[in-house]
ROSE-656065 format. One record per residue: residue in three letters; x, y, z of N, C-alpha, C, O in turn. Coordinates in steps of 0.02 Angstrom, whole numbers, plus 50000, padded with zeros to 5 digits. Example, Ala and Ser with C-alpha at 12.3 -4.5 7.8 and 13.67 -1.06 7.14 Angstrom:
ALA506604971650390506154977550390506604983550390507124983450423;SER506424988850354506844994750357506455000250394506705005750402;
***
This chain:
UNK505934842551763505884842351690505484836251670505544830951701;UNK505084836851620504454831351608504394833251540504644838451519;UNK503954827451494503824825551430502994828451436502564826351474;UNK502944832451398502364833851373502054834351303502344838151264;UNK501694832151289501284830651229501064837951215500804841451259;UNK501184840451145500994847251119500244848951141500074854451163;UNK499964845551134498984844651145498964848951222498684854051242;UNK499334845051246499384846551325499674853851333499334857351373;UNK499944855451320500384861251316499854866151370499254864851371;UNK500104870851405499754878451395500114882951406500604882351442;UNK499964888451377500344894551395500734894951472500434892951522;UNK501294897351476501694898751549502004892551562502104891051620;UNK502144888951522502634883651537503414883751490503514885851433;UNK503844880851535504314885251519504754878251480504764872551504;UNK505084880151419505284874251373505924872151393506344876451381;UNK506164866751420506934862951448507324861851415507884862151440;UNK507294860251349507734860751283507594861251231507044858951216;UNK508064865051170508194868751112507414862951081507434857151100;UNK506994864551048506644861651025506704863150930506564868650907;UNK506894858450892507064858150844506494855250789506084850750794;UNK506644859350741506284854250684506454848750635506964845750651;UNK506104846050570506364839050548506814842050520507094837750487;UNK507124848150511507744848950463508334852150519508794856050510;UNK508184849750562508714850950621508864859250660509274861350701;UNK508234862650619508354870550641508104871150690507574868050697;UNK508374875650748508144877050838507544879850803507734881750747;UNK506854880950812506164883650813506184887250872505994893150876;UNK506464882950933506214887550995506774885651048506644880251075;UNK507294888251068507524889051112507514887851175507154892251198;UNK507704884151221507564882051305507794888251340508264892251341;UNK507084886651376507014894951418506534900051387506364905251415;UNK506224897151301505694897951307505054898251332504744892951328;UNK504684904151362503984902151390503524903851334503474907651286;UNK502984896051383502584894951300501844900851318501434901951363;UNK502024903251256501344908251251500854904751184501044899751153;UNK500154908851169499634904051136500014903251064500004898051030;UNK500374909751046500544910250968500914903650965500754899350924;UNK501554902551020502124899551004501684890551007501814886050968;UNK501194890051060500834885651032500724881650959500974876350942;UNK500294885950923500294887850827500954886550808500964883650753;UNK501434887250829501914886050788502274879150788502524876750738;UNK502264876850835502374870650866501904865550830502204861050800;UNK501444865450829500944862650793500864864450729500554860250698;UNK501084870750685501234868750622501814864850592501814862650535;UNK502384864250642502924863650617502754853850643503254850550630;UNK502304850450666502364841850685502584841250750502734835750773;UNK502614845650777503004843950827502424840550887501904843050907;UNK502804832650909502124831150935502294829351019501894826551057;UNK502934831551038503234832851120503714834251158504164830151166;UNK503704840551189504364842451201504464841651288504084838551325;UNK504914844351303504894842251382504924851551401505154856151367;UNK504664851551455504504857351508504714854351571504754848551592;UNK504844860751599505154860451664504694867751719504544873651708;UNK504624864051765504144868351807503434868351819503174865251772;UNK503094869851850502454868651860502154873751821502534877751794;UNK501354874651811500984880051776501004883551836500924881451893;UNK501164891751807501114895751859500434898351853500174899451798;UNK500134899551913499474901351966499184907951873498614906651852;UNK499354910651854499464917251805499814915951779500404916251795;UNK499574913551724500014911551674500024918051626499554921951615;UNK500674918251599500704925251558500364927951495500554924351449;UNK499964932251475499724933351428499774937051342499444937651291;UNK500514939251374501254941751333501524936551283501674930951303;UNK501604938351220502014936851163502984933951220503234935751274;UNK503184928751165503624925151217504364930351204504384933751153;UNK504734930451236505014935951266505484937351170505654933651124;UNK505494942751180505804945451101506334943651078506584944751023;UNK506574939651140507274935251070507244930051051507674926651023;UNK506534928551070506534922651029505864919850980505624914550959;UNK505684929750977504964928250940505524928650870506134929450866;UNK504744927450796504944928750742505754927450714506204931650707;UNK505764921550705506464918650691506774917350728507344915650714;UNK506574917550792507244918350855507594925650868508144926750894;UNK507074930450840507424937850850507064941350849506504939050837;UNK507104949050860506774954750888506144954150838506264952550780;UNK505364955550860504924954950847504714958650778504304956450736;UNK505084964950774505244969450733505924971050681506054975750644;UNK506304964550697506764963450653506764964550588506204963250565;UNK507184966450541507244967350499506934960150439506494960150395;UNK507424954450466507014951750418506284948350418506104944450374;UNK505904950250468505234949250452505024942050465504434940850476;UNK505434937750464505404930350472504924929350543505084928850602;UNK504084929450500503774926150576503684917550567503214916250529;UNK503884914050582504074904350584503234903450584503064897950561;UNK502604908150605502114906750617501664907950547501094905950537;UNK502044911350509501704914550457501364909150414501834905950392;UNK500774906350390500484901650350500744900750310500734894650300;UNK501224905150245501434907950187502134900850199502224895650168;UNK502534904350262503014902050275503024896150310503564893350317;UNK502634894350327502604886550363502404881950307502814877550297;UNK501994881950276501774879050205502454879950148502474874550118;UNK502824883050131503414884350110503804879250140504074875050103;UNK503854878950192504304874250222504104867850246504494864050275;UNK503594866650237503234859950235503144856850164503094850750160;UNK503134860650107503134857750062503974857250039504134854449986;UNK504484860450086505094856150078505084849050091505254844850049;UNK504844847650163504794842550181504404837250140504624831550133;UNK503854839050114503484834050082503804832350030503814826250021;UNK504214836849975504514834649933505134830849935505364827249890;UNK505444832250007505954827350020506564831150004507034828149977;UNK506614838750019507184841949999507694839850056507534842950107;UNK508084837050065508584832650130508914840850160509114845550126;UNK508884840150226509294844450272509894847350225509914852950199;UNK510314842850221510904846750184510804852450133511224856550115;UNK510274851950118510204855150040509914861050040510014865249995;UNK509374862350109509294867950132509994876250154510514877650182;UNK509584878450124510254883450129510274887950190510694892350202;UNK509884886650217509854891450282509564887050344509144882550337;UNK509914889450420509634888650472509264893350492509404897650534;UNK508684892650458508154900250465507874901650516507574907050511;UNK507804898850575507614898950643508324898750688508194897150746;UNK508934899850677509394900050718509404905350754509364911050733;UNK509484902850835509554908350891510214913550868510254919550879;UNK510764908650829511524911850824511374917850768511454923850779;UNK511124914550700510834920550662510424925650691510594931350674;UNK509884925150735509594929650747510094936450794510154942450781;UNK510364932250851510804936750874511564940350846511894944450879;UNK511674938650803512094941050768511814946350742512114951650748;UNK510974946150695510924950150638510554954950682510304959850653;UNK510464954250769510214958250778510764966450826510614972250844;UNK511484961650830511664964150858511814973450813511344975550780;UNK512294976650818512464984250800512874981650743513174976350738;UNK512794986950700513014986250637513874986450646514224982450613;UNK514134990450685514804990950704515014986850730515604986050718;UNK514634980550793514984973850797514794967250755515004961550764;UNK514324969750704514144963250642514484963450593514654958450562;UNK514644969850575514934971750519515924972750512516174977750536;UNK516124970450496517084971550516516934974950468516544973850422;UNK517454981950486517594988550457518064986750373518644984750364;UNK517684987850341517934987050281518594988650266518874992550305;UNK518944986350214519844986750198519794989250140520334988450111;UNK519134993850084519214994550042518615000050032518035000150052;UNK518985004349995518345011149998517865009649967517895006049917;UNK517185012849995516365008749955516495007949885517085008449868;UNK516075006949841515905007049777515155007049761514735003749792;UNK515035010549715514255011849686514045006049645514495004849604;UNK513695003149642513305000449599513505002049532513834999049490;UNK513185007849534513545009849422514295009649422514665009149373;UNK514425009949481515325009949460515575001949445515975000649401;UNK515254996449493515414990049476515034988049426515364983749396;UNK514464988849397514244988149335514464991749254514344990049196;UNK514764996349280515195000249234515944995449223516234995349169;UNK516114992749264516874990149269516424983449237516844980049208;UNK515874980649232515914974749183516134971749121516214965849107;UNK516244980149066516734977749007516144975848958515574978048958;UNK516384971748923515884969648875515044967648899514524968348867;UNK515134965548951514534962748985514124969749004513644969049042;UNK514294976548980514014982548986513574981848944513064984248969;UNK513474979848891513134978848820513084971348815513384966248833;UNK512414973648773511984963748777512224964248688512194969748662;UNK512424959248650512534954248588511964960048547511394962148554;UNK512544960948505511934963248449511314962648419510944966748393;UNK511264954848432510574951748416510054952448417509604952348376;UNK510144953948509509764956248543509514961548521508904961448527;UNK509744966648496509424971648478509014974148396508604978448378;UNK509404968548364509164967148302508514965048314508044967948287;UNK508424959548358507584954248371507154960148392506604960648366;UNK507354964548437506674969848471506754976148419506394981148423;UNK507154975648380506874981748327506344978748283505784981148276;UNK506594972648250506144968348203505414968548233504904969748201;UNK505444967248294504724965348353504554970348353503964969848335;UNK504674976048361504524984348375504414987948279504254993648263;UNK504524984148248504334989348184503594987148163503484981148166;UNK503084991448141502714989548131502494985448072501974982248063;UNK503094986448029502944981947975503114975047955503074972647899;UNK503344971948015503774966848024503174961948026502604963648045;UNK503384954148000502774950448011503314943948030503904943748012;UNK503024939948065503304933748089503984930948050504474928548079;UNK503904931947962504514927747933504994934447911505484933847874;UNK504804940347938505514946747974505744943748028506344944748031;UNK505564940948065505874940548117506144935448131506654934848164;UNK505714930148099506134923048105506864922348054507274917748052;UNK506844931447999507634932447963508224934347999508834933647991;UNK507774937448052508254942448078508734937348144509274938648170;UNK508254931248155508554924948202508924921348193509384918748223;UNK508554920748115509094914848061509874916848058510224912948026;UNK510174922148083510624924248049511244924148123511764927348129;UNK510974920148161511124915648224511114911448227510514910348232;UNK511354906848228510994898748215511054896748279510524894448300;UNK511564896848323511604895848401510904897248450510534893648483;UNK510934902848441510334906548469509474902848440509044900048474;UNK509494904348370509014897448343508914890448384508464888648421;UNK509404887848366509334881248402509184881948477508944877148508;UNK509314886948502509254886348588508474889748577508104888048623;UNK508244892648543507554893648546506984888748505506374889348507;UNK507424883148462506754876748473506894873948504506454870448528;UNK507564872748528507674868348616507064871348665506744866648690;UNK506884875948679506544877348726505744877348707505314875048746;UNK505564880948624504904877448594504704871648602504114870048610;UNK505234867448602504944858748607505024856848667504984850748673;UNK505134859948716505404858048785504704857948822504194860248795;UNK504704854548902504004855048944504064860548964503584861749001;UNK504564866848956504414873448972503644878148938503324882948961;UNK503574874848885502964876548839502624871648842502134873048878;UNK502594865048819502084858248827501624858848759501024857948763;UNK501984860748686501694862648641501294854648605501684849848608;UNK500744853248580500554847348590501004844648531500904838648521;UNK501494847748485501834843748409502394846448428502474850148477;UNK502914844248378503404845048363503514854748335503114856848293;UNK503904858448355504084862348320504744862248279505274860648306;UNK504704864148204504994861048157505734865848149506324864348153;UNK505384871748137505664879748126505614885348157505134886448194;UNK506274891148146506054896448180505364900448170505014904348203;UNK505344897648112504614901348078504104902448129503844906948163;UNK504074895348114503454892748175503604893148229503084891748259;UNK504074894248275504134894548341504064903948349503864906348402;UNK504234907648297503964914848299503284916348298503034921448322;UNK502864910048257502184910548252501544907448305500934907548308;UNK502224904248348501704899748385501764903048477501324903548521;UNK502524904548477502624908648551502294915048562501954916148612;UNK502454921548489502254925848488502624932548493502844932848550;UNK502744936348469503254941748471503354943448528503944944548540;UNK502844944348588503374947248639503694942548669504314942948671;UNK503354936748701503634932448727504274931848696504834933448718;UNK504104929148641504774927548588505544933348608506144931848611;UNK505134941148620505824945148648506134943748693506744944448692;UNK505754941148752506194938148829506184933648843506144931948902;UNK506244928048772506644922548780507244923248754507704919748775;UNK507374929248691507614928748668508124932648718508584928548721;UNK508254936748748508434939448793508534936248860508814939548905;UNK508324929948870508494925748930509024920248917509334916948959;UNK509074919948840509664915248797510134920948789510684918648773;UNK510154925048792510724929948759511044931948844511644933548846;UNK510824931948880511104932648971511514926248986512034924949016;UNK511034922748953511574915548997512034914448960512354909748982;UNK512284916648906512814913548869513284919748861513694920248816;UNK513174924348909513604931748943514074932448965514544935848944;UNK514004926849047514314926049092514694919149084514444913549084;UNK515584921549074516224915749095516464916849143516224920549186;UNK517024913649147517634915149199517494915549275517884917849318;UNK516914913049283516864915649369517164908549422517024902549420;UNK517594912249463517854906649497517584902549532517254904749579;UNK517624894949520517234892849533517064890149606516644886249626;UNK517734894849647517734894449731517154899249757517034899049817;UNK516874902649726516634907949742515784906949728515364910649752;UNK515684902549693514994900549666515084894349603515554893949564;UNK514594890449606514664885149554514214889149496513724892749504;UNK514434887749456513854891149391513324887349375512934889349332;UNK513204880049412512854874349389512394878349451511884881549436;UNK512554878049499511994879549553511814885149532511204885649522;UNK512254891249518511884900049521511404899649453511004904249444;UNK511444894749411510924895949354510404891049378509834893249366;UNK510404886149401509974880249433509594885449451509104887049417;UNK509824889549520509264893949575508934899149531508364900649547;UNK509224902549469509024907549437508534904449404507954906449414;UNK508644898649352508024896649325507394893849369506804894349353;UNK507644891049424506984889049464506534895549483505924895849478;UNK507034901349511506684907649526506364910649476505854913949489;UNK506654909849394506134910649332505614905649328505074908649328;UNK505554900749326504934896549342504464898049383503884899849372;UNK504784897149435504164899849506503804908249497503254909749521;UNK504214912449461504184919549443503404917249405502854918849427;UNK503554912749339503234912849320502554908849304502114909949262;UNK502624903449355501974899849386501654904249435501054905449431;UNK501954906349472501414913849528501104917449484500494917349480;UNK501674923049425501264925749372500574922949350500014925149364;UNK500804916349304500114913449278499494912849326498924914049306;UNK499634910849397499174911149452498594916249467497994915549482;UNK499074922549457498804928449455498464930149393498014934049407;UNK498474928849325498294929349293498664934749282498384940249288;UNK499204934449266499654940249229499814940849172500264936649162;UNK499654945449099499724945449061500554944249072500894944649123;UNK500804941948977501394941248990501974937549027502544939949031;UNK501764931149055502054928149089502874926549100503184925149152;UNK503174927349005503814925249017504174931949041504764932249060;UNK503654938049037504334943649066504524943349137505024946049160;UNK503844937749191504184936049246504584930549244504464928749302;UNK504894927149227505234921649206505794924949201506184924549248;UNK505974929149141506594931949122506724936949195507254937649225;UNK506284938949206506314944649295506894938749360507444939349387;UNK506364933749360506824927749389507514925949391507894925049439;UNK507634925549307508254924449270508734928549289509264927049317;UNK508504934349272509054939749299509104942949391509434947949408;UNK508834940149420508704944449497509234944149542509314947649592;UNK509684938249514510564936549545511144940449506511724941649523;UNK510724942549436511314946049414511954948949414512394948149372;UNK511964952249462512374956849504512884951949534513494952449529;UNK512554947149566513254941949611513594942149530514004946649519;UNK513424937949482514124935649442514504941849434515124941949437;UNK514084947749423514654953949389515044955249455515654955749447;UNK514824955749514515564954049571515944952849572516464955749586;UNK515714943449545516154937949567516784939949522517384939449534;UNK516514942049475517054941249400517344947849405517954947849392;UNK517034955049423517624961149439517894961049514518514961049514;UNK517714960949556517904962049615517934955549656517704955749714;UNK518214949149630518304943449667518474943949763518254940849812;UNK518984949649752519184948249834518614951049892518544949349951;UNK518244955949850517684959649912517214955549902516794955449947;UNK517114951549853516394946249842516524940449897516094939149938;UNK517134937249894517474934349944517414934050006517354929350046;UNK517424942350014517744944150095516934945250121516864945750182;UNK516314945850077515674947150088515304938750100514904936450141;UNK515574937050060515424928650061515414925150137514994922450173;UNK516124926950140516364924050219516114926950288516114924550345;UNK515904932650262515734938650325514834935350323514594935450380;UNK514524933750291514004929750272513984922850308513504921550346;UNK514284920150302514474914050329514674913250397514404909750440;UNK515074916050402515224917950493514854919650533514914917550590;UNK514254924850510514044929950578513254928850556512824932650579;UNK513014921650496512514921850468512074929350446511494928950426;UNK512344934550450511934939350419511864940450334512274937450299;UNK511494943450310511024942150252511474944850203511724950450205;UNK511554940250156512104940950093511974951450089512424955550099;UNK511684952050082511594958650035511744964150093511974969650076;UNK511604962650159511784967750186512444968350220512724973250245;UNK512684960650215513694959950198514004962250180514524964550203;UNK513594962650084514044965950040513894973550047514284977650021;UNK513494974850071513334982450086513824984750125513924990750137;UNK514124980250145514694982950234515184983550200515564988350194;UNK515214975150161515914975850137515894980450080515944986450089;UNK515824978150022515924981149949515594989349951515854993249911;UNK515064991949995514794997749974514074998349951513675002849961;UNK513994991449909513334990249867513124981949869513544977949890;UNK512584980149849512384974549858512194974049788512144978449746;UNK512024963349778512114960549710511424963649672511314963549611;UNK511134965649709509994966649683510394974149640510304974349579;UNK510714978549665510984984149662511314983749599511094985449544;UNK511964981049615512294979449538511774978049493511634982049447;UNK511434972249504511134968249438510474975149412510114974849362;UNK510484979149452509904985949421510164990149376509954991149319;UNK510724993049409511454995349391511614991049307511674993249250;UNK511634986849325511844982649247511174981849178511234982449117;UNK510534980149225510104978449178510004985949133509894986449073;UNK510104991849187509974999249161510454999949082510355001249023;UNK510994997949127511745000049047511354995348983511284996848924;UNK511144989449019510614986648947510104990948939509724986148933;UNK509734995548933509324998348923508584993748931508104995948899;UNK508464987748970507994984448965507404989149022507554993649062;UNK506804986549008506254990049043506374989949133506784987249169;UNK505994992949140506214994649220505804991449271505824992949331;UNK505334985849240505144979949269505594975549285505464971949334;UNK506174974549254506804969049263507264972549320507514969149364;UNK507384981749315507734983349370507614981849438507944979649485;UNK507004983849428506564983849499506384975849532506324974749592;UNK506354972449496506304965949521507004964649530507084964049591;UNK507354964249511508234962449537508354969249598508584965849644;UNK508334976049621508634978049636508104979049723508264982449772;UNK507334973649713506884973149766506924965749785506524963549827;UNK507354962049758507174956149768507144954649854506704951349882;UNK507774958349891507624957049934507344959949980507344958750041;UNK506874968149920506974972149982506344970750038505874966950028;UNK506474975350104506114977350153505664983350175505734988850149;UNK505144981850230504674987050222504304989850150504344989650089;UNK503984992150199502944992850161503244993850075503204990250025;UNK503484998950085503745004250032504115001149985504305003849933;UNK504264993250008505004989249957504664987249872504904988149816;UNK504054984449893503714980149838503124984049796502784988649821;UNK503044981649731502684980549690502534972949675502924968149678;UNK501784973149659501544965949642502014961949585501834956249570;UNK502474964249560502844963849510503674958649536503964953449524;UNK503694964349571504284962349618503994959749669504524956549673;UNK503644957649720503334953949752503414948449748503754945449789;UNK503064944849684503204939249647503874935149635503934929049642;UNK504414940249613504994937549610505314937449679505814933949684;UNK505074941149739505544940249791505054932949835505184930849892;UNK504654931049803504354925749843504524919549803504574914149833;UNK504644920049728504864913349674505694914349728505784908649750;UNK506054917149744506544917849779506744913849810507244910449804;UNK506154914049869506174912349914506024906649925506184903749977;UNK505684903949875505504895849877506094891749814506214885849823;UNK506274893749781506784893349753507224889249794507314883149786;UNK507634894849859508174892549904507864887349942508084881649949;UNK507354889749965506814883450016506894876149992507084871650029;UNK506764875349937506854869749902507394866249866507364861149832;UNK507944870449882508464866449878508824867649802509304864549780;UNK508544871649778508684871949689509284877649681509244883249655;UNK509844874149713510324879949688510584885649740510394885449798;UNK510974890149719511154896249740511724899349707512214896549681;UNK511524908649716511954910149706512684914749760512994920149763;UNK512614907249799513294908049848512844909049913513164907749963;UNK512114911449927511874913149980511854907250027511404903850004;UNK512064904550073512034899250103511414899350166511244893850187;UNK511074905850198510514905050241510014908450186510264911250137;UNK509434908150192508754908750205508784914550193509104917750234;UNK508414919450123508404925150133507584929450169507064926150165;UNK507584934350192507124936850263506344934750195506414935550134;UNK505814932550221505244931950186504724937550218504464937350274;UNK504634943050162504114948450178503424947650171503064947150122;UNK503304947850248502464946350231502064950950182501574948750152;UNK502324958850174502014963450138501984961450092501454962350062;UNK502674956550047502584955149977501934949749968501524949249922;UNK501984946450022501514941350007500754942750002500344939249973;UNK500664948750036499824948950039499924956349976499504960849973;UNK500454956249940500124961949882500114954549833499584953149804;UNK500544951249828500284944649786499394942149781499064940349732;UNK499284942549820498694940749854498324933149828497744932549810;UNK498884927049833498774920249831498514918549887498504922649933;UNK498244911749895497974909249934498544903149963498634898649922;UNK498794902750006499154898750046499284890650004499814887450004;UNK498654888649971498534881549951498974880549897499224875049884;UNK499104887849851499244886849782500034885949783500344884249733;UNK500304886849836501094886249847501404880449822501964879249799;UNK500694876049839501044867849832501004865749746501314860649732;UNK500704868749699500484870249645501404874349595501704871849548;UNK501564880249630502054881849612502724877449620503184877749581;UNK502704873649674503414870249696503184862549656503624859049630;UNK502514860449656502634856649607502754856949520502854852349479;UNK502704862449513502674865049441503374865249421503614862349372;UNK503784870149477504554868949477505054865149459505584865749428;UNK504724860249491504964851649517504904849049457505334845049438;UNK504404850549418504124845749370504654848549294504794844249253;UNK504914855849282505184859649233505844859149263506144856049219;UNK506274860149311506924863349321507314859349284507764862849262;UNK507364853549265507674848049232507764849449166508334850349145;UNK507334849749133507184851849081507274858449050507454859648993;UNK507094863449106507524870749069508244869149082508654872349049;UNK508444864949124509134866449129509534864749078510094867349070;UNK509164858149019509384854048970509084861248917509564865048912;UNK508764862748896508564867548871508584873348854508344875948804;UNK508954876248907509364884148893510164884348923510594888748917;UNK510184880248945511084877948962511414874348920512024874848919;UNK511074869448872511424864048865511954868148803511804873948787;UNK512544864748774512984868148754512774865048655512294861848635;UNK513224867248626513064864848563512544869348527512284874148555;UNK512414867148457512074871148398511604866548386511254869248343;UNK511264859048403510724856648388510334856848431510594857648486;UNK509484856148429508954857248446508774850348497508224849848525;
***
């Protein structure tokens, strides 16, 4: 066994111990043999020497390194897609590091040999046989109760917005007659969420200056958060599950603007809502959210396909299930009910977006809602996005620079501005 300098490296040498990165996650496993890819990866991740054991063999191998320990530390073709080599994803996780998101705060050991073999094992030894008959989606979104139906308001503001004869000081009547809701919408006019260069005074002007639609899914991103009580707070903090939600509306909607997407705050509000589903769980069905939580935690497999074992349905599911009983557009379903999904067939450029603000979201440390690893990062979503690798660092600083501030801004409690 000997110290070798990455430079030095070549294919067919065989790795002597767990080789880790700066956030303490195994990358590569001892008893790894090094092939050219696993090279690339080693060298994106800093790594500048690991020790090998054995001589170069005469034929050195020309084979991908053996399949349990490609792509996350698991089957090459795994479900979650996690290649550690991916540019998308190494840059993601380097701009953790650069920003200084500390080990702890990371929510996942996303390269763990233990996760990988767990999530790759059979669904019948990953999964403990449930103690409670499935449930549908519309059935746990149906059991939400009042939270079936969004605040009247809400529906007052998008008729006003939707009639054609309505002009800015209709609508700034139909607000006035809220004052809560008011004030949380020049909290956020005057906030660095907009960066308006004056003071906004009135609803007037904050109807005249945001703009009617926008103006609907903000108004609709204040009327969600002030929805959800009572959730225990063993089960999820509400400071973190709205922290991760608004960062995932931010990032939703810095990629948007990237792209040049008309409409930017409806990815924002897409963001806002894409956890949905966990609170309506937490708060009807505490003990299977629980028993999904822990089954999560134990065997590291992927929140959603836990609750799929346990509960019947998963949170993307509910929260589609729920946004539907709101009657909201089916851009908000589909981004909550794809956030995490998989394969070709999962994404739209729409939902794309939100399952990658997601994903850098958790990466960076901003929160959760209860997910404690790393959810799978789809390369498909990423190349229908079709960003350029550089601009990542652009979004996570944009994040960085707002999360503070929406949090004072659409959380804070009280009737003044």
């Amino acid at each position: 066994m000997r110290s070798v300098k990455v430079r030095d490296l070549e294919p067919g040498q065989t790795v002597a111990g767990d080789v880790s990165n700066l956030h303490g996650q195994v990358i590569m496993p001892a008893g790894t043999v090094i092939a050219p890819r696993l090279l690339a990866i080693l060298k994106a991740w800093g790594i500048a020497e690991i020790t090998v054991e054995g001589n170069l063999p005469e034929s050195p191998p020309t084979t991908a390194a053996p399949s349990d320990v490609t792509a996350a530390g698991g089957p090459e073709e795994h479900r979650d897609g996690n290649d550690p080599s991916h540019p998308a994803l190494v840059e993601i996780m380097n701009l953790a590091s650069r920003l200084k998101v500390k080990p702890a705060d990371l929510p996942a050991k996303l390269f763990s040999p233990a996760a990988a073999r767990a999530a790759s094992q059979s669904p019948a030894t990953v999964h403990p046989r449930p103690t409670w008959p499935p449930l549908s989606a519309e059935f746990v979104a149906q059991r939400a109760g009042t939270l079936a139906s969004l605040p009247t308001i809400q529906f007052k503001v998008e008729r006003a917005i939707n009639h054609p004869a309505s002009s800015a000081a209709d609508i700034a009547a139909v607000l006035s007659s809220d004052q809560a809701l008011c004030a949380r919408l020049l909290r956020i006019a005057n906030s660095a969420f907009y960066g308006f260069p004056r003071h906004v005074e009135g609803i007037g002007e904050a109807v005249r200056i945001i703009g009617t639609r926008q103006l609907h899914d903000l108004v609709l991103a204040t009327v969600v958060l002030a929805q959800f009580r009572g959730v225990d707070p063993s089960l999820v903090s509400m400071k973190s599950f709205w922290q991760h939600s608004l960062a995932c509306g931010l990032a939703s909607r810095a990629i948007a603007s990237l792209r040049r997407e008309s409409n930017t705050e409806r990815f924002f509000v897409a963001g806002l809502l894409h956890d949905i589903g966990s609170l309506v769980l937490y708060q009807q069905f505490a003990d299977r959210a629980q028993a999904a939580l822990q089954h999560h935690h134990n065997t590291k497999v992927a929140l959603d396909e836990s609750e799929r074992a346990i509960i019947g349905c998963d949170h993307g599911a509910v929260g589609a299930a729920l946004i539907a009983a709101w009657k909201l557009p089916q851009f908000f379903r589909d981004a909550a009910a794809k956030h995490h999904g998989q394969g070709p067939q999962s994404h739209t450029p729409g939902t794309a977006i939100v399952h990658l603000a997601d994903f850098m979201a958790m990466a960076l440390g901003l929160g959760s809602n209860g997910e404690e690893h790393l959810p799978p990062f789809n390369s498909t979503a990423w190349n229908l996005i079709g960003l350029e690798v550089s601009a990542l660092g652009r979004v996570a600083d944009q994040v960085l620079e707002q999360i503070a501030d929406a949090e004072r801004s659409f959380l804070a409690e009280g009737s003044g501005p």
